[in-house]
C-alpha positions in Angstrom: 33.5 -68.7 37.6 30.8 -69.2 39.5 27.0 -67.6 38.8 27.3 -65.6 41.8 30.5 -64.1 40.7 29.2 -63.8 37.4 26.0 -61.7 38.2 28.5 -59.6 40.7 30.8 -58.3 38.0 28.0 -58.3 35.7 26.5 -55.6 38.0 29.4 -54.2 37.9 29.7 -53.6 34.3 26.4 -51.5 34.4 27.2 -49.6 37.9 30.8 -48.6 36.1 29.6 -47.8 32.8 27.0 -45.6 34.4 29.4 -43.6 36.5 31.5 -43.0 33.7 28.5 -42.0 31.9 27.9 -39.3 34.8 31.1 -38.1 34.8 31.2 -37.1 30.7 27.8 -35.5 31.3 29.5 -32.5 33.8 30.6 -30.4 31.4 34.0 -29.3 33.5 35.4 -32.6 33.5 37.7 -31.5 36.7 34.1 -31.0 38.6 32.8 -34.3 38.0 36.0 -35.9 39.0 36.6 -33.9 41.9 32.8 -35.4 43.1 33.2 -38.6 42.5 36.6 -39.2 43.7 36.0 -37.2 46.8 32.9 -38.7 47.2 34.2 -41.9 47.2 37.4 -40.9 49.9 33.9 -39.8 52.0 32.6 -43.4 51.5 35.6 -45.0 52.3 36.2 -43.3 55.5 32.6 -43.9 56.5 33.6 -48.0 56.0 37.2 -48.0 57.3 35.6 -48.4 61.3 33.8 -51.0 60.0 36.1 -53.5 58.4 39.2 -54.9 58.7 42.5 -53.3 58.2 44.3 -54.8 55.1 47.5 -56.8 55.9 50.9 -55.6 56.1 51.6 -57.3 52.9 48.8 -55.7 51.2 50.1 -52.4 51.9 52.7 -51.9 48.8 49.7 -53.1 46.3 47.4 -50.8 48.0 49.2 -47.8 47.7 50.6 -48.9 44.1 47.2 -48.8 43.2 46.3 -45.8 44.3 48.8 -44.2 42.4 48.0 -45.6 39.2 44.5 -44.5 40.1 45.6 -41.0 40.5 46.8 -41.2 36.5 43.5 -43.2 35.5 41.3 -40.2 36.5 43.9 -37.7 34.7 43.4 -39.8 31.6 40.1 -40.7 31.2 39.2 -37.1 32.1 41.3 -36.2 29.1 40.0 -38.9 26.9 36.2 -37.4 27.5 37.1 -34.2 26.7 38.8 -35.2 23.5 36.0 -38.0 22.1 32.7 -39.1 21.9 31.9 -41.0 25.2 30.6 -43.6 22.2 34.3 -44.0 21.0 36.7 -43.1 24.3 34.8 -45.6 26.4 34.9 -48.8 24.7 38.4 -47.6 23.9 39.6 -47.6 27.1 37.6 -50.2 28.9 38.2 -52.8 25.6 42.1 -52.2 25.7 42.2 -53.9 29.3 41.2 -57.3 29.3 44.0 -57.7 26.7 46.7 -56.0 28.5 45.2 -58.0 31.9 45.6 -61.1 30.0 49.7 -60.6 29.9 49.9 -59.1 33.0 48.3 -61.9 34.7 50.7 -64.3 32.7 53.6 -62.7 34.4 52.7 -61.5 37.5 50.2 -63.7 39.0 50.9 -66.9 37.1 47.5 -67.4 35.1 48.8 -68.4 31.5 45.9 -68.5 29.1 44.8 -71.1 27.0 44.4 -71.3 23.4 40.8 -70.2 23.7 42.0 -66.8 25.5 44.1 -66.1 22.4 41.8 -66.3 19.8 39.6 -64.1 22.3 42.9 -61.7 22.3 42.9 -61.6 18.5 39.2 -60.8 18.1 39.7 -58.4 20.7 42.1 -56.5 18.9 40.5 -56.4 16.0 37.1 -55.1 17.4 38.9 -52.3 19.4 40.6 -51.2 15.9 37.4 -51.1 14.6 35.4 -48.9 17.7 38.2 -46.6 17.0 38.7 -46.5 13.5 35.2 -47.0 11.8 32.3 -45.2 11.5 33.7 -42.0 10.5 31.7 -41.3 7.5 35.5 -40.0 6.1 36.0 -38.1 8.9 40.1 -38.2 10.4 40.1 -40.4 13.1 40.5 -38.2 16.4 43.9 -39.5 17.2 44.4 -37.7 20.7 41.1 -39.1 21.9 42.0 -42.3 20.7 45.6 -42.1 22.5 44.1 -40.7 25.8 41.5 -43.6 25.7 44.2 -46.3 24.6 46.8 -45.0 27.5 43.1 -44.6 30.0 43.0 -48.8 29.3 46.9 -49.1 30.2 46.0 -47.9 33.5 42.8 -50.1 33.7 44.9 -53.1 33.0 47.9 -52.1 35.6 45.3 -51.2 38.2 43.4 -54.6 37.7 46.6 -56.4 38.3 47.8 -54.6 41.0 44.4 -54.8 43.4 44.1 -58.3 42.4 46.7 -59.1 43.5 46.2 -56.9 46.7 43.4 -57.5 47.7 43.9 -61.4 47.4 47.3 -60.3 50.0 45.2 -57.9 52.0 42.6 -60.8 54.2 39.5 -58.4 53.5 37.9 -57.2 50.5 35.7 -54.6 52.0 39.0 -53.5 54.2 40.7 -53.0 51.3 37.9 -51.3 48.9 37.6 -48.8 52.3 41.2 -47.6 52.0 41.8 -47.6 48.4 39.0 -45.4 48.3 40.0 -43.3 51.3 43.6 -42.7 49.8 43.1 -42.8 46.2 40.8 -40.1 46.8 42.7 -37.2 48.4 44.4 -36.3 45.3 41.7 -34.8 43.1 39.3 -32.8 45.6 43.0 -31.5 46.5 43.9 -30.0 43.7 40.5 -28.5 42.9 40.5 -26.8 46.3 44.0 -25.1 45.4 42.5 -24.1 42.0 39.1 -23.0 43.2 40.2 -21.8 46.3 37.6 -20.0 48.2 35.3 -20.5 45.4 35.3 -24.9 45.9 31.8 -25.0 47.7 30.6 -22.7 44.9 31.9 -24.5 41.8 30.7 -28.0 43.2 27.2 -27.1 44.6 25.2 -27.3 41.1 26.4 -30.8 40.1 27.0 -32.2 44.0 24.0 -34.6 43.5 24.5 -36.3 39.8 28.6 -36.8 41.3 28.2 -38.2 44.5 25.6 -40.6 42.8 28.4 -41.3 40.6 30.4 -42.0 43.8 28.5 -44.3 44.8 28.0 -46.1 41.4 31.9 -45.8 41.3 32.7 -47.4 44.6 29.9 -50.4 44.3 31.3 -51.6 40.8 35.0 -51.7 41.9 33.7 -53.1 45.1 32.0 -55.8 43.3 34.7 -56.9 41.0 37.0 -57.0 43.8 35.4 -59.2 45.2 35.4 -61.5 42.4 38.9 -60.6 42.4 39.0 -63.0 45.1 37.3 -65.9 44.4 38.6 -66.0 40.3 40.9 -65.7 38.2 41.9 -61.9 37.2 42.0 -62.2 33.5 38.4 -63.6 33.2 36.9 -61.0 35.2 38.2 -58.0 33.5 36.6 -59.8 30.7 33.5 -59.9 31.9 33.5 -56.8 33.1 34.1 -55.3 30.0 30.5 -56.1 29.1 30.3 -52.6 30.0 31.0 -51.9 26.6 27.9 -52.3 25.3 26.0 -50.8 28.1 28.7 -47.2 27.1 27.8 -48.0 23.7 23.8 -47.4 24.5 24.4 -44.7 26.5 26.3 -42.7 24.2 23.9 -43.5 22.1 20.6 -42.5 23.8 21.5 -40.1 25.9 24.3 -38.1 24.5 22.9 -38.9 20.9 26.1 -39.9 19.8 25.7 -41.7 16.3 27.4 -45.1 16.8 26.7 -46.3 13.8 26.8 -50.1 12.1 30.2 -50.4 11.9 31.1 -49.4 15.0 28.6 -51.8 16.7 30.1 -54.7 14.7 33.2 -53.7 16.0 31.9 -53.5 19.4 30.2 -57.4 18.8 33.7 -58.5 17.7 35.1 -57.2 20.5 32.6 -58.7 22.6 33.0 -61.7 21.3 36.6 -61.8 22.1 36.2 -61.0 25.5 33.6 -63.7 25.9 36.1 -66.5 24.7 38.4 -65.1 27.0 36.0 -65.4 29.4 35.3 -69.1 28.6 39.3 -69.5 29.0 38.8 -69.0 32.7 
């Protein structure tokens, strides 16, 4: 991986983990959705005159994704109503790289070395711990920790999928436009049958902090499909889980969520085991 692809998905471990940040800090989880993904179907459309239109063969993988998208958002707004963003994000985002690392295997023919395993292993362990430790004897909140385990099952098929797109689709900008623009229909749909004539009203007070998170959305999935592009896809879901840390310190300082020691050893572990995974590639 080069240091320009590095710093790219780096960037867009801080742009993601700041939009998801966003998004658990609108109280009605349906509002800060309905912003962000409509804001980026807005975004997209404003790009799709301006780039290429993804091959034919992209096509299937595009709309695949899209999809999978759809259930992403149900999830992970599900997942920060449940939990602590502290807990459901590094949940969610940690579960990936290690489901990537299998898809990858089978689908796009990147079989990891023995370095990517141990990375797996240490992975696994540190995500048990974000979820489990911590509690100060407290039951573990099972259904946030489900929503935010299935949330990463979606990262992982989504990852696959647009990597594998937009490697098919001759443009990465083309094909960041119209995921956007069709992945985001869904959402600001259904909010405008619920709301009905009430949608402008419901939306107004949080319209700035959600189309910022738009924006944040659209650049870090941008960015790491990009990367998509020019490295392998299991490595760069690793890296981009980095994001971790950054959700970790934002639950932290601004939602005053107690972390605590364990649960930032966990975090480390899991850290760890992404960053061998990351030397596999």
């Amino acid at each position: 991986m080069t240091p320009l692809v590095t710093a790219a998905v780096l960037l867009a471990a801080v742009t993601h983990a700041s939009w998801n940040a966003i998004a658990h800090q609108i109280t009605d989880k349906l509002v800060g959705f309905t912003l962000i993904a409509g804001g980026g179907m807005l975004i997209g459309l404003a790009m799709t005159p301006f780039t290429a239109v993804p091959a034919a063969r992209a096509w299937p993988y595009l709309l695949g994704s899209a999809c999978i998208h759809i259930a992403y958002y149900a999830l992970l707004m599900k997942s920060f109503r449940l939990g602590d963003f502290g807990q459901a994000y590094p949940i969610a985002r940690g579960t990936a790289p290690l489901v990537v690392t299998v898809l990858a295997a089978l689908f796009a023919h990147e079989v990891p070395d023995g370095w990517a395993a141990a990375g797996i292993a240490l992975s696994c362990a540190g995500l048990t711990g974000v979820a489990l430790w911590g509690l100060r004897g407290r039951r573990p909140n099972w259904p946030a920790t489900g929503a935010a385990l299935a949330t990463g099952l979606t990262i992982a098929a989504y990852t696959v999928v647009d990597g594998l797109g937009v490697r098919a689709s001759g443009s990465s900008l083309g094909y960041i436009a119209w995921l956007m623009a069709v992945q985001g229909i869904v959402i600001p749909a259904y909010a405008l049958h619920r709301w009905r004539g009430r949608f402008v009203a419901v939306l107004r007070p949080f319209a700035g902090v959600g189309l910022l998170g738009a924006v944040l959305s659209v650049t870090a999935y941008g960015l790491v499909l990009w990367a998509q592009t020019r490295a392998e896809l299991a490595p760069v879901a690793a890296l981009r889980e980095s994001s971790i840390i950054v959700g970790a310190a934002i639950g932290a300082v601004f939602f005053k969520e107690r972390f605590g020691a364990p649960r930032i050893a966990a975090a480390g572990l899991l850290v760890v085991g992404i960053g061998l995974m990351l030397h596999a590639g």
